[in-house]
Backbone as JSON, one array per atom type, in Angstrom:
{
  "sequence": "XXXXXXXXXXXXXXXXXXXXXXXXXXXXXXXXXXXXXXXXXXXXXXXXXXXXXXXXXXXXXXXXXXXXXXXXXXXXXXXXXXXXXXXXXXXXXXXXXXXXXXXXXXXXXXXXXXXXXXXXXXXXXXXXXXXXXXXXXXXXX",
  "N": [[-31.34, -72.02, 7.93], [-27.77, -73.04, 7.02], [-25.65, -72.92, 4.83], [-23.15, -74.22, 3.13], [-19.57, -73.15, 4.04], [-17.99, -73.38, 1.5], [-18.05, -74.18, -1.82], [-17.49, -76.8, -3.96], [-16.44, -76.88, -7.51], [-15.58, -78.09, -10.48], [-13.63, -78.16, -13.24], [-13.12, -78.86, -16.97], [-10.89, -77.76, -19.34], [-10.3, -77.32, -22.58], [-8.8, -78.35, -25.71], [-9.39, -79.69, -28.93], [-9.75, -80.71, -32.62], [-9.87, -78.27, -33.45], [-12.08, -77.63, -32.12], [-12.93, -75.6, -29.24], [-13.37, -76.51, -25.54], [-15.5, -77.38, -22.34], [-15.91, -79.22, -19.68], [-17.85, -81.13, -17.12], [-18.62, -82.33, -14.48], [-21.9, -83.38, -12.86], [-22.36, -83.54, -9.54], [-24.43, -84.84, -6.79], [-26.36, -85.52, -3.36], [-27.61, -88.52, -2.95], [-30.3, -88.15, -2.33], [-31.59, -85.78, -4.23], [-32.7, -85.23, -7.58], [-31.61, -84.49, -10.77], [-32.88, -82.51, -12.97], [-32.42, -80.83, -15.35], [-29.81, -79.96, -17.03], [-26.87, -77.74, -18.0], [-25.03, -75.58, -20.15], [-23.94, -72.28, -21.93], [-22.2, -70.8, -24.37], [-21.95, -67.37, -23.6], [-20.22, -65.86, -24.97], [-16.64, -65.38, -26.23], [-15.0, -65.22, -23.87], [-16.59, -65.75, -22.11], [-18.84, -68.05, -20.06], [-21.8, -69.5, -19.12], [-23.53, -71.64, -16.75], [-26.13, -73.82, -15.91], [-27.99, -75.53, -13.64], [-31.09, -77.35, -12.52], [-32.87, -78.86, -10.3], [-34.46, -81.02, -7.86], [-34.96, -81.62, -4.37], [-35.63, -84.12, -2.97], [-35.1, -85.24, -0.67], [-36.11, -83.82, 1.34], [-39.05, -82.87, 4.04], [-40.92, -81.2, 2.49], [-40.31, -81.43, -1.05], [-37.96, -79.86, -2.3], [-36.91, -77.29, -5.13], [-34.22, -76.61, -6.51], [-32.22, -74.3, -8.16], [-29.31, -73.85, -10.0], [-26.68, -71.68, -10.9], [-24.16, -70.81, -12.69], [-21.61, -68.54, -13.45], [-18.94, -68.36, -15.48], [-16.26, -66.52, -15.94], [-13.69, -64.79, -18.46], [-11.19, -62.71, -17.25], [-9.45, -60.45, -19.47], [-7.46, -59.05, -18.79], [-5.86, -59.81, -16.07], [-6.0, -62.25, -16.96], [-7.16, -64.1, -15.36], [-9.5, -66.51, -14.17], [-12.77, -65.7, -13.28], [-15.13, -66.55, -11.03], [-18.66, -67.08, -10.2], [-20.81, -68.22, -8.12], [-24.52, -69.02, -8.1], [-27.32, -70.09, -5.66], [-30.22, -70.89, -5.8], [-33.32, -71.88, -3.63], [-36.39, -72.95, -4.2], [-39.99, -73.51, -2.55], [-42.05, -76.0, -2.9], [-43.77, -75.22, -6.24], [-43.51, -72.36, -5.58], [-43.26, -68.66, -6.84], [-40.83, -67.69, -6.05], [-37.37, -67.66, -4.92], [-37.06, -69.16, -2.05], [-34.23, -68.99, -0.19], [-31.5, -67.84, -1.55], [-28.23, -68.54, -1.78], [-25.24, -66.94, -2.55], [-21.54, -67.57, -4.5], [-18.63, -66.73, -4.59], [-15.46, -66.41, -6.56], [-12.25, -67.3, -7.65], [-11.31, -69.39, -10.63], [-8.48, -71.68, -10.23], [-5.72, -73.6, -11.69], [-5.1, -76.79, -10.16], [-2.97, -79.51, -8.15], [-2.87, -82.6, -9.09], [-2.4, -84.26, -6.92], [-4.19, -82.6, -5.31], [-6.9, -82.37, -7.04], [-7.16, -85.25, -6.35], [-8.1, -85.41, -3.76], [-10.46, -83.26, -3.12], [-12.05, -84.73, -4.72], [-12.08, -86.75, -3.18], [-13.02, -85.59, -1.07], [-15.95, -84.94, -2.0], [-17.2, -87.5, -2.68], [-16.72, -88.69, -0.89], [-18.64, -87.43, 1.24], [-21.16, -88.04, -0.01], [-22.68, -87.65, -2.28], [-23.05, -88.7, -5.59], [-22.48, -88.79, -8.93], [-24.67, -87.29, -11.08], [-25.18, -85.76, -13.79], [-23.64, -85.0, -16.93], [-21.85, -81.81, -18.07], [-21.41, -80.31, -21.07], [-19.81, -78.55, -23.56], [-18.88, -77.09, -26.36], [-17.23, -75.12, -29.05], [-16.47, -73.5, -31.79], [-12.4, -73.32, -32.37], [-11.18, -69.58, -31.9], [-10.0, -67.67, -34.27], [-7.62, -65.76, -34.92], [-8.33, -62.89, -37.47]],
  "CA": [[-30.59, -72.74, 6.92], [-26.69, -72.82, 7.17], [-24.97, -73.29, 3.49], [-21.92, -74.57, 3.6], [-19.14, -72.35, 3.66], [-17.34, -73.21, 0.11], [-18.51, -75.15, -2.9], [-16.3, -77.41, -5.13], [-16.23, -76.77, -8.53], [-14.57, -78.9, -11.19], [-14.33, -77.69, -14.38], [-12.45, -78.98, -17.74], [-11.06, -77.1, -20.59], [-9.04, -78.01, -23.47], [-9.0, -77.66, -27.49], [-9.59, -80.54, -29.87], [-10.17, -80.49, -33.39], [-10.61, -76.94, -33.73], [-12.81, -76.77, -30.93], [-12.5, -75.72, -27.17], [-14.81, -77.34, -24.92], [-15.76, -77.43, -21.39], [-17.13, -80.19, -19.55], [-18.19, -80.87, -15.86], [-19.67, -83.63, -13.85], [-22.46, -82.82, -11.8], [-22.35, -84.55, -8.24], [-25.62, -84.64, -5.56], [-26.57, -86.5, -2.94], [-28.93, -89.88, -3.94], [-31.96, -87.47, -2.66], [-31.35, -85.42, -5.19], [-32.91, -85.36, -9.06], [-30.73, -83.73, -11.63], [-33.91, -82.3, -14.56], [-31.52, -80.3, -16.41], [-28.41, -79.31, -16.91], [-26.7, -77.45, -19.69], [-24.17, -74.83, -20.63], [-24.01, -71.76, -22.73], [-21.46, -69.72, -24.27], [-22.33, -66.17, -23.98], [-18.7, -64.85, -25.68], [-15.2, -66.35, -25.8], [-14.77, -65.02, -22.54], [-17.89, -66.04, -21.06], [-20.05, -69.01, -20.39], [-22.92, -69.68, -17.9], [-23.94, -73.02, -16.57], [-27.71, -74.26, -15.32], [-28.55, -76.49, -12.91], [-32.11, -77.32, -12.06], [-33.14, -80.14, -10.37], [-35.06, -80.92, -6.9], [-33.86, -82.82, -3.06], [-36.57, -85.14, -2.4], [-35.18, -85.67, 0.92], [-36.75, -83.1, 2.29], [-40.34, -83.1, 4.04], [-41.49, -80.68, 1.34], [-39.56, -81.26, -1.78], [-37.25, -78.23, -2.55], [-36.55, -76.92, -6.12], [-32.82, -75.76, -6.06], [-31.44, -73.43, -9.38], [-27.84, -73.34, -9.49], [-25.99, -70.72, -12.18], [-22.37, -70.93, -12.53], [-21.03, -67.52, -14.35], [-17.34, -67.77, -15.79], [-15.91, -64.85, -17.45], [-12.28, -64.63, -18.36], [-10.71, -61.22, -17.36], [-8.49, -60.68, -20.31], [-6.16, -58.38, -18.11], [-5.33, -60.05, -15.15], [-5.35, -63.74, -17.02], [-7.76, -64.8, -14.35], [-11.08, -67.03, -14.42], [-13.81, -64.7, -12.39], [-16.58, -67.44, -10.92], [-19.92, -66.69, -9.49], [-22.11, -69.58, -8.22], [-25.89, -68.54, -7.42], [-27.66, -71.23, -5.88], [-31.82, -70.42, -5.38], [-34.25, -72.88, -3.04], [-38.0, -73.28, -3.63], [-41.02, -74.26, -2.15], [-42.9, -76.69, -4.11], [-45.09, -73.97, -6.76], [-43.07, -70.96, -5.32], [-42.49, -68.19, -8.19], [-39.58, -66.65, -5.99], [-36.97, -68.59, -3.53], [-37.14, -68.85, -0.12], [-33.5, -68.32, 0.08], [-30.53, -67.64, -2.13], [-26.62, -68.09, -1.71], [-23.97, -66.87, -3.61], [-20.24, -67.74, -3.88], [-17.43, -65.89, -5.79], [-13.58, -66.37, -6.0], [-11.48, -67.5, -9.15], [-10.75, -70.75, -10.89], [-7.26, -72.03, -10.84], [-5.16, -75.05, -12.07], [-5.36, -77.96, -9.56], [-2.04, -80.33, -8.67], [-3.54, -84.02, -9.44], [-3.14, -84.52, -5.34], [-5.42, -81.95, -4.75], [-7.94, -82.8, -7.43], [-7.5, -86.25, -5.71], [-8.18, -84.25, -1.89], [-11.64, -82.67, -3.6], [-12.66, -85.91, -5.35], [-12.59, -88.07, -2.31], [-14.37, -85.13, 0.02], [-16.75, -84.76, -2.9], [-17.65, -88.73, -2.86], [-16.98, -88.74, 0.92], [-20.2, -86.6, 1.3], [-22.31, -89.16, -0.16], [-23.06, -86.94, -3.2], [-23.03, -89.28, -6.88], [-22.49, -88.16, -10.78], [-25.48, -86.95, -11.74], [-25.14, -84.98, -15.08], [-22.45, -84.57, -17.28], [-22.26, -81.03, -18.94], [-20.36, -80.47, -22.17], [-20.25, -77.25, -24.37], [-18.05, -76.56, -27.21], [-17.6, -74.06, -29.67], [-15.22, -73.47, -32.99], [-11.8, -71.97, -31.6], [-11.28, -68.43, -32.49], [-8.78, -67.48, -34.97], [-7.18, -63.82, -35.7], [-7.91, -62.83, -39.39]],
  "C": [[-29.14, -72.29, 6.99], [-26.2, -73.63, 6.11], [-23.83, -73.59, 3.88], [-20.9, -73.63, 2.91], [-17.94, -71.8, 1.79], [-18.29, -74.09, -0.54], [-17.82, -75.28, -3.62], [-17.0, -77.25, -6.33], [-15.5, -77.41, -9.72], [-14.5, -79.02, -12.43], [-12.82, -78.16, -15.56], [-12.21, -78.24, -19.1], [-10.17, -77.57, -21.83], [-9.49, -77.41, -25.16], [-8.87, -79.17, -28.35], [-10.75, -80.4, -31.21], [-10.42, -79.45, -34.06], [-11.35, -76.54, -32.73], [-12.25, -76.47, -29.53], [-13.16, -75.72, -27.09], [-14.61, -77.14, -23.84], [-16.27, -78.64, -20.86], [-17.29, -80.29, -17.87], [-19.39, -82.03, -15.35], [-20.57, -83.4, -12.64], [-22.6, -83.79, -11.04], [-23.92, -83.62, -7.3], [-25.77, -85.29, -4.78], [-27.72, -86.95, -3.67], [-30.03, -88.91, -3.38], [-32.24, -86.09, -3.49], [-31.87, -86.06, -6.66], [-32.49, -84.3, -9.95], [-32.01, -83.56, -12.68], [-33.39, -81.83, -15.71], [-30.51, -79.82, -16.23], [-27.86, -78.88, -18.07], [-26.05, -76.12, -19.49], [-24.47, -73.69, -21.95], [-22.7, -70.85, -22.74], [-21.96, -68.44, -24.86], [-20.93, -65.53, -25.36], [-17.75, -65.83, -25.34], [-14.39, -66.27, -24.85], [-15.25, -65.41, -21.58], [-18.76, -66.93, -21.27], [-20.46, -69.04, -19.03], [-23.15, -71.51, -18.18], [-25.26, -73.27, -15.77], [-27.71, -75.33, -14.96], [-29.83, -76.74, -12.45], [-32.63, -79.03, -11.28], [-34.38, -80.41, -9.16], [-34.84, -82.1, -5.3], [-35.34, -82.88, -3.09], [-36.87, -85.74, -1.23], [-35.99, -85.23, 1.37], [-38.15, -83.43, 2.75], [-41.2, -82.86, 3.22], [-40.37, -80.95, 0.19], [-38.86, -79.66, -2.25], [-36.74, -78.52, -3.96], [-35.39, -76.65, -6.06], [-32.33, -75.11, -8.15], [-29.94, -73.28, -9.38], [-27.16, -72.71, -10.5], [-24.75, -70.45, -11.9], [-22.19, -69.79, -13.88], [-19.61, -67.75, -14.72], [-17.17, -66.82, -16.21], [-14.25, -64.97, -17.09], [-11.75, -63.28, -18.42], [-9.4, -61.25, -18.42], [-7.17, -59.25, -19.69], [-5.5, -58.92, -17.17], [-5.07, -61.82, -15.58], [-6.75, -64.75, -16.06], [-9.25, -65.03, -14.38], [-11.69, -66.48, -13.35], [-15.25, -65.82, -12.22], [-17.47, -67.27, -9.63], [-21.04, -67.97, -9.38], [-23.41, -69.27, -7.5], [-26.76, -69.72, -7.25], [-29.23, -70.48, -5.14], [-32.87, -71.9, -4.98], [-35.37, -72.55, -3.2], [-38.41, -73.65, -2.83], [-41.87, -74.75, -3.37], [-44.08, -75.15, -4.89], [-44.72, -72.85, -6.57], [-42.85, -70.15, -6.63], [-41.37, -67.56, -7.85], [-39.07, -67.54, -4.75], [-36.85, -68.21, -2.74], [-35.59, -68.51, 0.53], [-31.87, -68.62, -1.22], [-29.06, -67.63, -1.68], [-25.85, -67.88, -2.98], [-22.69, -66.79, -3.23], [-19.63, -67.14, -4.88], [-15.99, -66.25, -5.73], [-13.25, -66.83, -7.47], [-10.96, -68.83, -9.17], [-9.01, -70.6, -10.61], [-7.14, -73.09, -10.99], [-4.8, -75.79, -10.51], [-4.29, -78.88, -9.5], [-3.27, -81.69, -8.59], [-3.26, -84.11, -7.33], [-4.24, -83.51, -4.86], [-6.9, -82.3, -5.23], [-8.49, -84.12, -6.58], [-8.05, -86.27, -4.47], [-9.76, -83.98, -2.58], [-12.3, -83.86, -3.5], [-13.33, -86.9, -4.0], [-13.29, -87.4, -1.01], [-15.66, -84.67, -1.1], [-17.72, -86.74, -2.49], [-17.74, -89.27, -1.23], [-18.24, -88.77, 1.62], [-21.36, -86.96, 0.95], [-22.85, -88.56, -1.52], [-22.12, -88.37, -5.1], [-22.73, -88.2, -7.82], [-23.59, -88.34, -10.69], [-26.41, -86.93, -13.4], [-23.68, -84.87, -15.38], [-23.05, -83.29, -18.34], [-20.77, -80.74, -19.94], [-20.36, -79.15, -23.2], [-18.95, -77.1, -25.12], [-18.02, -75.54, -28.34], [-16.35, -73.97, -31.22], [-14.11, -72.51, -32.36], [-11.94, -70.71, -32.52], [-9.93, -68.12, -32.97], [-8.89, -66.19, -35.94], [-7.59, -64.07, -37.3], [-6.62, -62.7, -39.92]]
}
């Protein structure tokens, strides 16, 4: 098995209403089934993201897990992201093989997002899932 050497990421943040939110469009190829998807914030530093779903292409169907860690280092300013992606075998209780990727978000000029977008859709990979998570902002006493 040969993973590919990066994975796009595309992640929104902002503040409305009082809240800040996240959101994120999950892309797959069509043999691909998205089962769940869904967001948590651990802390106001830190949220995790779940992917579960299963490629159909395959001869055997494969399970795939995918866990997206953020954490905001509040010294250096800088988003810290960890993507763990785990393959079944149909019924397996442990995967047959695991990658993980690491490196740090940054801000995106609109030609680049546009550069991603169209090797994202290039690749034959659809919207899926949309994930969404918000929270009340946080405000000093």
């Amino acid at each position: 098995m040969n993973p590919p050497a990066d994975s796009i990421v595309a992640l929104k943040f902002g503040k409305t209403n009082g809240s800040v939110f996240m959101r994120t469009t999950v892309f797959a190829p069509p043999g691909s089934n998205v089962l769940k998807a869904g967001a948590e914030a651990l802390t106001p530093r830190q949220i995790n993201l779940r992917i579960d779903g299963y490629d159909i292409d395959e001869t055997q169907p494969v399970r795939h897990v995918e866990k997206l860690s953020l954490t905001l280092d509040a010294g250096s300013n800088l988003m810290k992201c960890t993507k763990r992606v785990e393959l079944y075998a149909r019924g397996a209780p442990t995967p047959f093989a695991t990658v993980v990727y690491e490196g740090h978000l940054s801000q995106l000029s609109d030609g680049r997002q546009q550069d991603l977008a169209r090797e994202v859709l290039d690749s034959g990979s659809v919207p899926q899932a949309t994930i969404d998570e918000s929270r009340p902002a946080f405000a000093p006493p």
